[in-house]
LODO-793802 format. One record per atom (N, C-alpha, C): x, y, z. Coordinates in steps of 0.1 Angstrom, whole numbers, padded with zeros to 4 digits, always signed. Atoms other than C-alpha are relative to their C-alpha. Layout:
N
XYZ ...
//
This chain:
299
+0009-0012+0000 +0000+0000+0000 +0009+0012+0000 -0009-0008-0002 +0016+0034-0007 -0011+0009-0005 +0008-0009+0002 +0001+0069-0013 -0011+0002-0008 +0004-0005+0015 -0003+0072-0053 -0011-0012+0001 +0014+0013+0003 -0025+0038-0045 -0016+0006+0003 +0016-0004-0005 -0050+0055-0021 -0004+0013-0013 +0007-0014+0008 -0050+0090-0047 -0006-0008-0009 +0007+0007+0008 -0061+0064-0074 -0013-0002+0003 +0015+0008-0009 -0087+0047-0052 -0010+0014+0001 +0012-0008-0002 -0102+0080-0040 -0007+0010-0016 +0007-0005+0011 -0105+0095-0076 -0006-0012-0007 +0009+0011+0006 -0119+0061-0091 -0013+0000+0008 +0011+0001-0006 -0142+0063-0064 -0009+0010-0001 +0007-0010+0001 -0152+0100-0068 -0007+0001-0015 +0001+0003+0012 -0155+0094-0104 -0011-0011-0005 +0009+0015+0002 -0171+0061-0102 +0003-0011-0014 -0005+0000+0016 -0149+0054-0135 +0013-0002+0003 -0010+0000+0000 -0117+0038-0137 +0009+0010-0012 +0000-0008+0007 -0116+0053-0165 +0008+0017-0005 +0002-0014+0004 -0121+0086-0161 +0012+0005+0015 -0013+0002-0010 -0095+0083-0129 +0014-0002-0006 -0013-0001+0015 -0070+0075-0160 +0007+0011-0004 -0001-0011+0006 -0073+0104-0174 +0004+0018+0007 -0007-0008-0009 -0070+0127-0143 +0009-0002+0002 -0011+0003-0006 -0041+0111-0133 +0011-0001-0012 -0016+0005+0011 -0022+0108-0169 +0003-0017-0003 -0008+0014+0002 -0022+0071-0167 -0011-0007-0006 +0010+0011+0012 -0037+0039-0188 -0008-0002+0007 +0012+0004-0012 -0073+0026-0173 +0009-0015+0007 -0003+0012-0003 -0051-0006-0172 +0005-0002+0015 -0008-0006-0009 -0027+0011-0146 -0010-0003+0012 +0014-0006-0013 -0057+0025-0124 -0003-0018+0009 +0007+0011-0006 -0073-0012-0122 +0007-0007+0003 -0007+0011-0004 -0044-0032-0116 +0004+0008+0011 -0006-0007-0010 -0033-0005-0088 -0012-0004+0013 +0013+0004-0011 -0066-0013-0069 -0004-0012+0004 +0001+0014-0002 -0068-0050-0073 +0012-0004+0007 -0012+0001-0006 -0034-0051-0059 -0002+0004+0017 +0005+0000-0015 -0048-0031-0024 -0011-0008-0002 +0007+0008-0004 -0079-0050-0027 +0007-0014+0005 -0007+0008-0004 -0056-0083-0027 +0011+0003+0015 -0004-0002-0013 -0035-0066+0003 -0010-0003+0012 +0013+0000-0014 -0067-0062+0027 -0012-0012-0005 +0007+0012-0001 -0081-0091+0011 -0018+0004+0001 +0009-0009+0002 -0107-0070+0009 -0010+0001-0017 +0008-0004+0010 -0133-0065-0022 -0003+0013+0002 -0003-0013-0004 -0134-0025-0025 -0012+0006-0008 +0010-0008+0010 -0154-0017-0056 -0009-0012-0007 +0007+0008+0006 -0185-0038-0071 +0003+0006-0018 -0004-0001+0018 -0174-0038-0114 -0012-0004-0003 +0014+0000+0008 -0206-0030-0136 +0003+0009-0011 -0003-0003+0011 -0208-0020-0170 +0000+0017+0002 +0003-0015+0004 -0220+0015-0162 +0009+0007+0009 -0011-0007-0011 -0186+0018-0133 +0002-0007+0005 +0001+0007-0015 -0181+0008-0099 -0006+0010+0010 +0009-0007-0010 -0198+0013-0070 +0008-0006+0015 -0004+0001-0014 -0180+0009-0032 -0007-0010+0007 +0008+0007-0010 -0191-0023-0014 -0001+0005+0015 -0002-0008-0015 -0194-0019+0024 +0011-0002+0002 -0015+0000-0004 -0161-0028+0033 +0009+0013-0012 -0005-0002+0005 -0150-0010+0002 -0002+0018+0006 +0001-0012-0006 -0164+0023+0021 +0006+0007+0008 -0012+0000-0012 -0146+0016+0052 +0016+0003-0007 -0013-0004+0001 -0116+0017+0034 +0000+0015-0005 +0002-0016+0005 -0122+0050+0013 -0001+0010+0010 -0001-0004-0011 -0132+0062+0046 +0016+0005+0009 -0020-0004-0009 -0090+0058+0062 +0007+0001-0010 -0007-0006+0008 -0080+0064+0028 +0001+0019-0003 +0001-0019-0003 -0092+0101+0028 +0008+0004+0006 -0004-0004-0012 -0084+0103+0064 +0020+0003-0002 -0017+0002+0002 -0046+0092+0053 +0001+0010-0012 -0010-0009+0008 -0041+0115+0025 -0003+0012+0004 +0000-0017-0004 -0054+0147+0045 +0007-0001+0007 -0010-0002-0007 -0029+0141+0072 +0010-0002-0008 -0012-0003+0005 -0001+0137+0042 +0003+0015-0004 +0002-0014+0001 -0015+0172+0031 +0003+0004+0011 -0007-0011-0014 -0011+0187+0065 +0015-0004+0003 -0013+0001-0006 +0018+0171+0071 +0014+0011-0010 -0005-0008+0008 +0031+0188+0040 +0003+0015-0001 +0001-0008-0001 +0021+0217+0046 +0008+0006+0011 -0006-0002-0009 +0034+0215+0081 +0016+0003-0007 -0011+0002+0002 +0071+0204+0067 +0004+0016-0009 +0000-0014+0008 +0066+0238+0039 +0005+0008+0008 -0002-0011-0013 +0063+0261+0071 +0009-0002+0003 -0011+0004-0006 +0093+0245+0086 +0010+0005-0008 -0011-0003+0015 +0114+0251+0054 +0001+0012+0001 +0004-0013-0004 +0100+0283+0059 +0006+0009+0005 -0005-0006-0012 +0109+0294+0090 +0015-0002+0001 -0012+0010-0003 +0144+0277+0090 +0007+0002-0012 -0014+0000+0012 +0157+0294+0054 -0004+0020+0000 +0001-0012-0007 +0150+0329+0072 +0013+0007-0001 -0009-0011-0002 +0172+0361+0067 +0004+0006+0012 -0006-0005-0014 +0192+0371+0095 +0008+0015-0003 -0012-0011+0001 +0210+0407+0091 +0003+0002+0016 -0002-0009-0015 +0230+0414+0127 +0012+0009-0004 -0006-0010-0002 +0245+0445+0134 +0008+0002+0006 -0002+0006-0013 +0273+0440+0160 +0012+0008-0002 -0012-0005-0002 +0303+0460+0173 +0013-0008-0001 -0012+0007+0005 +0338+0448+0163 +0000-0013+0011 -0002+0007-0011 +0344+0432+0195 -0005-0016+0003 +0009+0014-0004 +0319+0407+0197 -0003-0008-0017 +0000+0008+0018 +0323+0394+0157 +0005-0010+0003 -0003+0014+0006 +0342+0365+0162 -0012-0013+0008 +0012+0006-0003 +0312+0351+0187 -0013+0001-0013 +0009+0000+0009 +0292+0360+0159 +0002-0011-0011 -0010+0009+0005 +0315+0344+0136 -0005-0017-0001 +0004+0015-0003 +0309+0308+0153 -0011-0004+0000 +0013-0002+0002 +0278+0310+0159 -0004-0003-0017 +0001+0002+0017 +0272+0313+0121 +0005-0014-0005 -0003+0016+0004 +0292+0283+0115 -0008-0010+0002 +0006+0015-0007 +0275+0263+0137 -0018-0003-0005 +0013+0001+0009 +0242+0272+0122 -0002-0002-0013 +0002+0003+0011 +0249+0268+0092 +0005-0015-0004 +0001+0016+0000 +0255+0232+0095 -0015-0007+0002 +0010+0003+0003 +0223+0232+0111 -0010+0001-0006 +0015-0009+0009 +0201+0250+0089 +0006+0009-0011 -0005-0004+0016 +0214+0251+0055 -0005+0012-0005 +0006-0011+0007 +0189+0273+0042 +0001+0015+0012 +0000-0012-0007 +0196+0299+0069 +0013+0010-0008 -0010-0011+0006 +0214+0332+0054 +0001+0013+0010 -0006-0010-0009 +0233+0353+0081 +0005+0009-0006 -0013-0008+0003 +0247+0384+0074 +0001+0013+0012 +0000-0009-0010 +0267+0408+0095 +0010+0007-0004 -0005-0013+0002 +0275+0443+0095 +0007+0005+0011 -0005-0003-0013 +0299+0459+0123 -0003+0017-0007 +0003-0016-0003 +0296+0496+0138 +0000+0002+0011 -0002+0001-0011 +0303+0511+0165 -0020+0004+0004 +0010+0002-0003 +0274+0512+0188 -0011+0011+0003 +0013-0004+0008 +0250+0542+0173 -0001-0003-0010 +0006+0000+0013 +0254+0529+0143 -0003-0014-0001 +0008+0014+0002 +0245+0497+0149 -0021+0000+0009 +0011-0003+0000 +0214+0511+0172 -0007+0008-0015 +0009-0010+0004 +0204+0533+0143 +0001-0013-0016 +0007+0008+0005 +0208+0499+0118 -0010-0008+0002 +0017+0003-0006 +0180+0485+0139 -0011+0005-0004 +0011-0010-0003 +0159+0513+0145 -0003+0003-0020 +0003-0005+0016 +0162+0521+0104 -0008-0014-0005 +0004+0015+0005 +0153+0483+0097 +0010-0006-0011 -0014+0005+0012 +0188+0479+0077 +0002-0019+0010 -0006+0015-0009 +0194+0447+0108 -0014-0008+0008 +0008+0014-0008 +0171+0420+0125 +0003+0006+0017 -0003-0001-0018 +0190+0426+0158 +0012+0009-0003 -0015-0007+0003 +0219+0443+0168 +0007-0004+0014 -0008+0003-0011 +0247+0436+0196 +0011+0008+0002 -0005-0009-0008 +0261+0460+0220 +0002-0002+0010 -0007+0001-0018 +0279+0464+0252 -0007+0013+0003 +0009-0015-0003 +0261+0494+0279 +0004-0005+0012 -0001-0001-0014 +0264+0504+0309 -0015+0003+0008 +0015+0006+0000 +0236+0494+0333 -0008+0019+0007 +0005-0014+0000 +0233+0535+0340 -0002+0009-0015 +0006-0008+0013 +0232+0542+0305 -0019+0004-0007 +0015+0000+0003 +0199+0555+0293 -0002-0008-0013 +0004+0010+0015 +0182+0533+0266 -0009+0007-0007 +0007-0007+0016 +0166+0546+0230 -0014-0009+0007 +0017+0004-0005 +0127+0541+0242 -0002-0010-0011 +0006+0003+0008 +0123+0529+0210 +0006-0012-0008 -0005+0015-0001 +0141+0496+0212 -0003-0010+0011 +0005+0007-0012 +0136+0466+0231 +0015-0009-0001 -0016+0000-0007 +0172+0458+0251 -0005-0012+0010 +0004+0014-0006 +0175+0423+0263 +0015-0006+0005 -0012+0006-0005 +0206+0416+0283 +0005-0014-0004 -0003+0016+0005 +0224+0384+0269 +0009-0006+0016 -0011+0002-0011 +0255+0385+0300 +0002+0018+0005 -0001-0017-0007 +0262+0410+0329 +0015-0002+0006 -0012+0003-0011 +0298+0418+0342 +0003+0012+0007 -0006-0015-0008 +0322+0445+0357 +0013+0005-0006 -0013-0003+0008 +0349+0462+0341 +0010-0002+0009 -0013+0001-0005 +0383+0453+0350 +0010+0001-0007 -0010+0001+0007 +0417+0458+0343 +0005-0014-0005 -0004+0014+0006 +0432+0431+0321 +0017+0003-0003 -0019-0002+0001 +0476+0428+0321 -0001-0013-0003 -0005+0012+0002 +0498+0400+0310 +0005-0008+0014 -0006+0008-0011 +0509+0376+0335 +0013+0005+0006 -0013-0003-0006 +0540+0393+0341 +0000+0017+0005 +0002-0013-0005 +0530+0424+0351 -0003+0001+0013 +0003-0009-0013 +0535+0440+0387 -0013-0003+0007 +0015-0002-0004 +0499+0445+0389 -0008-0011+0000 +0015+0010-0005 +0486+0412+0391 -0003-0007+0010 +0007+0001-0017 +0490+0409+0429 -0008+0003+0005 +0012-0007-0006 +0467+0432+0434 -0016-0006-0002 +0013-0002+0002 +0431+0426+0443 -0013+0003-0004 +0006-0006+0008 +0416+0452+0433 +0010+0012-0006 -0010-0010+0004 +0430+0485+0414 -0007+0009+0002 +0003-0012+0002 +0426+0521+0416 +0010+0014-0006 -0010-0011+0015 +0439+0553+0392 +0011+0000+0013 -0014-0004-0004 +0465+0558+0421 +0009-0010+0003 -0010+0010+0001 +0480+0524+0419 +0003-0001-0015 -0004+0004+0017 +0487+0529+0381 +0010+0013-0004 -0011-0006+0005 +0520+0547+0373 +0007-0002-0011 -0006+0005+0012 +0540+0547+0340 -0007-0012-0008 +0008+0013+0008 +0514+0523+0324 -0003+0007-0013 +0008+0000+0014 +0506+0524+0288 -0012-0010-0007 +0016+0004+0003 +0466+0519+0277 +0003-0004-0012 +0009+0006+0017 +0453+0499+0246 -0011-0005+0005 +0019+0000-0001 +0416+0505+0242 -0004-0004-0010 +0010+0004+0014 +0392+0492+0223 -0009+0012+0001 +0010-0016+0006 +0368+0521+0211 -0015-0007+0004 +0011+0000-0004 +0341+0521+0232 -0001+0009+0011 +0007-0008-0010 +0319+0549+0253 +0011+0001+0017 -0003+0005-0013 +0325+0536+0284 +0015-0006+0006 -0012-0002-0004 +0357+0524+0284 +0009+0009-0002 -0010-0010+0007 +0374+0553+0269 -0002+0010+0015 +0004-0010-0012 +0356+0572+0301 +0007-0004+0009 -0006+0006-0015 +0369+0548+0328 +0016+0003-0004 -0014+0001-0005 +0408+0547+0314 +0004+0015-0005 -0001-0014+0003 +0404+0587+0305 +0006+0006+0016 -0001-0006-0014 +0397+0592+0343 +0014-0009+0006 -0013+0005-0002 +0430+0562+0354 +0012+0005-0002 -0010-0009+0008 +0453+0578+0331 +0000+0011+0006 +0001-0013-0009 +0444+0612+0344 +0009+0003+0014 -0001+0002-0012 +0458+0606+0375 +0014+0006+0002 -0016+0001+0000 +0494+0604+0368 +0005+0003-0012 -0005-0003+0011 +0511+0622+0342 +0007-0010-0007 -0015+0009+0008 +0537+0591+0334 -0011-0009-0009 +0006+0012+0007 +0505+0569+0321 -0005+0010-0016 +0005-0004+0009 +0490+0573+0286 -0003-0010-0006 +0006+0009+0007 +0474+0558+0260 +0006-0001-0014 -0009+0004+0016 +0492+0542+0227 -0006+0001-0007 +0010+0003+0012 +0462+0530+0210 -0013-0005+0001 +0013+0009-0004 +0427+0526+0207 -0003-0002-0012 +0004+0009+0021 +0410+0503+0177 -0013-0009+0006 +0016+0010-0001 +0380+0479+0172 +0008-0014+0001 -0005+0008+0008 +0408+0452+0162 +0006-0008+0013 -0006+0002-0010 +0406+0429+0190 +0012-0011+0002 -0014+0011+0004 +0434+0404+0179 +0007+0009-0002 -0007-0011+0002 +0454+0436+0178 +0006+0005+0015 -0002-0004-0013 +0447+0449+0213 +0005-0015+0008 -0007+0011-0010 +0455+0415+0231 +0010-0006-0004 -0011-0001+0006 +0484+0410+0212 +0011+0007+0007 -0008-0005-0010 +0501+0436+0227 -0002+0005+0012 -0004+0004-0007 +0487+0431+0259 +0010-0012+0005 -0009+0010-0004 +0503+0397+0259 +0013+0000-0003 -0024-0002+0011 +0538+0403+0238 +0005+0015+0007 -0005-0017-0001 +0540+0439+0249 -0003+0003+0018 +0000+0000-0013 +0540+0458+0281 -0008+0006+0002 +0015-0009+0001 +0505+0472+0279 -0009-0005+0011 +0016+0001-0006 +0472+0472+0296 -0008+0000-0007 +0010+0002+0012 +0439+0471+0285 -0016+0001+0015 +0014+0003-0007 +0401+0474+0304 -0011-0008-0010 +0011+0008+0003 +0372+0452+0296 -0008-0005+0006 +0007+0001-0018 +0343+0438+0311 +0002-0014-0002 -0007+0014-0003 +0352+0404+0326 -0007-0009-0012 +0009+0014+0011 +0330+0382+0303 +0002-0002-0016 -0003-0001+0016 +0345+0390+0274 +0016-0012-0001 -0008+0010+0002 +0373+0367+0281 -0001-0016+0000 -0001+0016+0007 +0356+0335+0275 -0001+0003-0016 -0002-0002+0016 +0356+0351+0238 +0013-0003-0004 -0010-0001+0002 +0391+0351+0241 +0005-0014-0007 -0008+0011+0002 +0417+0325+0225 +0006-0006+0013 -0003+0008-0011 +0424+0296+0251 +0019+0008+0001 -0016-0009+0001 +0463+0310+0242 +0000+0014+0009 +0004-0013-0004 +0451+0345+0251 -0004+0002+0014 +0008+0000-0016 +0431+0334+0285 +0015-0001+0006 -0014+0004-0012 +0465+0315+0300 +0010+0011+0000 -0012-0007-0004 +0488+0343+0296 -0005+0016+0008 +0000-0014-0005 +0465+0378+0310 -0001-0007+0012 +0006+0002-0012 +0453+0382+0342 -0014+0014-0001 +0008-0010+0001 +0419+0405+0351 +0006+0003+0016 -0002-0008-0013 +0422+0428+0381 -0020+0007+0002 +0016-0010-0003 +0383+0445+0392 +0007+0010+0003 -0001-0011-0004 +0387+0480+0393 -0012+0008+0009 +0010-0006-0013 +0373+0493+0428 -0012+0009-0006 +0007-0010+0003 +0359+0525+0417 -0008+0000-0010 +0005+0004+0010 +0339+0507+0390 -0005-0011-0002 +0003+0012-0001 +0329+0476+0406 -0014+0000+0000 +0017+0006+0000 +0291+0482+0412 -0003+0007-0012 +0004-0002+0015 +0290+0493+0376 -0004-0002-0012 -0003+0013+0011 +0276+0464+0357 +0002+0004-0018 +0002-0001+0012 +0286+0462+0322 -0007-0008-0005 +0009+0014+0008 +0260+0443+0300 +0005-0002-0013 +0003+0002+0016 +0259+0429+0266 -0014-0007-0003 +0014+0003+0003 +0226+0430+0253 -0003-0004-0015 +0009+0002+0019 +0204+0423+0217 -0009+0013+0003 +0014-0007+0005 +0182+0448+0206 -0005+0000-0011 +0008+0002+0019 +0154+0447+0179 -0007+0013+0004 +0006-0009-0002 +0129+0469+0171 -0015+0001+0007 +0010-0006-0013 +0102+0482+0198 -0013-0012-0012 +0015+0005+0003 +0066+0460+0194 +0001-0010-0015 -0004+0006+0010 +0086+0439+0167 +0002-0016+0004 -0007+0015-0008 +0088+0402+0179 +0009-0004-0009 -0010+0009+0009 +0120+0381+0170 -0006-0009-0004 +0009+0015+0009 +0114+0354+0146 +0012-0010+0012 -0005+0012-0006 +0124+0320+0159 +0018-0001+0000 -0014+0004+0001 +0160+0319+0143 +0007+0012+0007 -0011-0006-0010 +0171+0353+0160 -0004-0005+0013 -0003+0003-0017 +0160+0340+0195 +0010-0012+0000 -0012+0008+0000 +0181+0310+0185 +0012-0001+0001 -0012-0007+0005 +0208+0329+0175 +0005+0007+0011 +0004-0004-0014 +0204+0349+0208 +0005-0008+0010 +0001+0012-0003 +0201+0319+0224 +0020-0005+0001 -0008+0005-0003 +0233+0306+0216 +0017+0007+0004 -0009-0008-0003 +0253+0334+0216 +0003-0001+0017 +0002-0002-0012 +0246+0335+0252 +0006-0007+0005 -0007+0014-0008 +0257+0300+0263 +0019+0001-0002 -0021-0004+0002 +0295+0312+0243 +0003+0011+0013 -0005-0009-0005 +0297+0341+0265 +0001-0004+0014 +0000+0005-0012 +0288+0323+0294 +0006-0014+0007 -0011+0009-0001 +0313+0296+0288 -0005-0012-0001 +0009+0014-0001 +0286+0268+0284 +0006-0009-0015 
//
């Protein structure tokens, strides 16, 4: 018994004409009638009474027509179901996402695109108005940003924390400074900064720096294989918020150290998603969401 058997059966039956069940279907009446004596012989069953003027449905032959229906509207729904799925699951992704957090984006992508072939990611970097204002325009799906948890938020997004930390100093292992507990701008003498280009950090090692004429800043960039680089090889520093080093290269983890900076400890930094206000995410960016989450949180 297989599908094209029961579609035969129910149009011979609606028809009352092997015939004319032929001719729907493209095939010879010969086809038709050996396709149905073949389930009749399965179920052992007699299905259709043969008379000159057609066939007519015995009782038993009703009962069957009866779970033959039934079985080809649940292949239809199921079809329909599987369409939707296809559907959903070869979905456009545009994310908008500050330098920093690309190569989590990066994997992510990989990993989805193993699962869900027909998914098409694409991502745009910017710092972080111009990634709120590819949201807000509808150039991105989502966008990903770091904030501080006193920062005010654009009303007219909806900001969904992924991970929360605290900014701290970050040095190489061979640095002075990694006995210390915590730090403050007047434990930092002759230090040279590498920033990454962002708000909030440029504020915190603006005011450290400040402190003591001998510190300064080399370089700030988006290029974060750049900046931990020459914290590790070099004799630099660097601030960030702690959670950004499970992004890091396992190479990169074993040689810094983080320090919490006191005067900036109840300051959570977050990294959030935002889409647009009264816009629900489709399924693949909460996925996407979703797994970003579990990288940053080392899962």
């Amino acid at each position: 018994m297989n599908i094209i058997q029961l579609q035969y059966l129910i149009t011979a039956a609606g028809y009352g004409s092997f015939t004319k069940a032929a001719s729907v279907h493209h095939m010879t009446v010969p086809t038709i009638s050996q396709s149905v004596r073949q389930l009749e012989e399965e179920l052992d069953t007699v299905i259709f009474h043969r008379t000159k003027k057609g066939i007519v449905p015995t009782k038993e032959g009703q009962l069957v027509l009866q779970h033959a229906a039934s079985i080809l509207k649940s292949v239809d729904l199921m079809k329909q179901e599987l369409s939707h799925l296809k559907e959903e699951y070869s979905e456009n992704i545009i994310i908008s996402t500050i330098p920093g957090l690309v190569p989590q984006v990066v994997q992510t992508t990989i990993e989805f695109a193993g699962k869900y072939p027909l998914l098409n990611v694409q991502m745009i970097e910017g710092d972080t108005q111009t990634v709120m204002n590819h949201v807000n325009e509808g150039h991105a799906s989502m966008g990903l940003i770091s904030y501080s948890s006193k920062q005010q938020q654009d009303a007219s997004l909806d900001w969904m924390p992924i991970i929360q930390g605290k900014a701290v100093l970050i040095v190489n292992k061979n640095s002075s400074l990694r006995f210390l507990n915590t730090v403050t701008a007047e434990d930092l003498k002759n230090e040279v900064f590498v920033l990454y280009k962002d708000e909030d950090i440029e504020r915190i090692a603006q005011h450290l720096v400040s402190e003591h004429p001998s510190n300064r800043i080399a370089l700030s960039t988006n290029n974060m294989e750049a900046l931990y680089q020459m914290v590790v090889k070099g004799d630099t520093i660097t601030i960030g918020p702690d959670f950004i080093l499970h992004s890091l290269p396992a190479s990169y983890q074993e040689q810094i150290v983080t320090i919490p900076l006191k005067q900036y400890h109840s300051d959570p930094v977050i990294l959030g998603r935002i889409t647009r206000k009264k816009e629900q995410a489709t399924r693949m960016v909460e996925e996407f969401t979703a797994r970003l989450s579990e990288l940053f949180n080392g899962i």
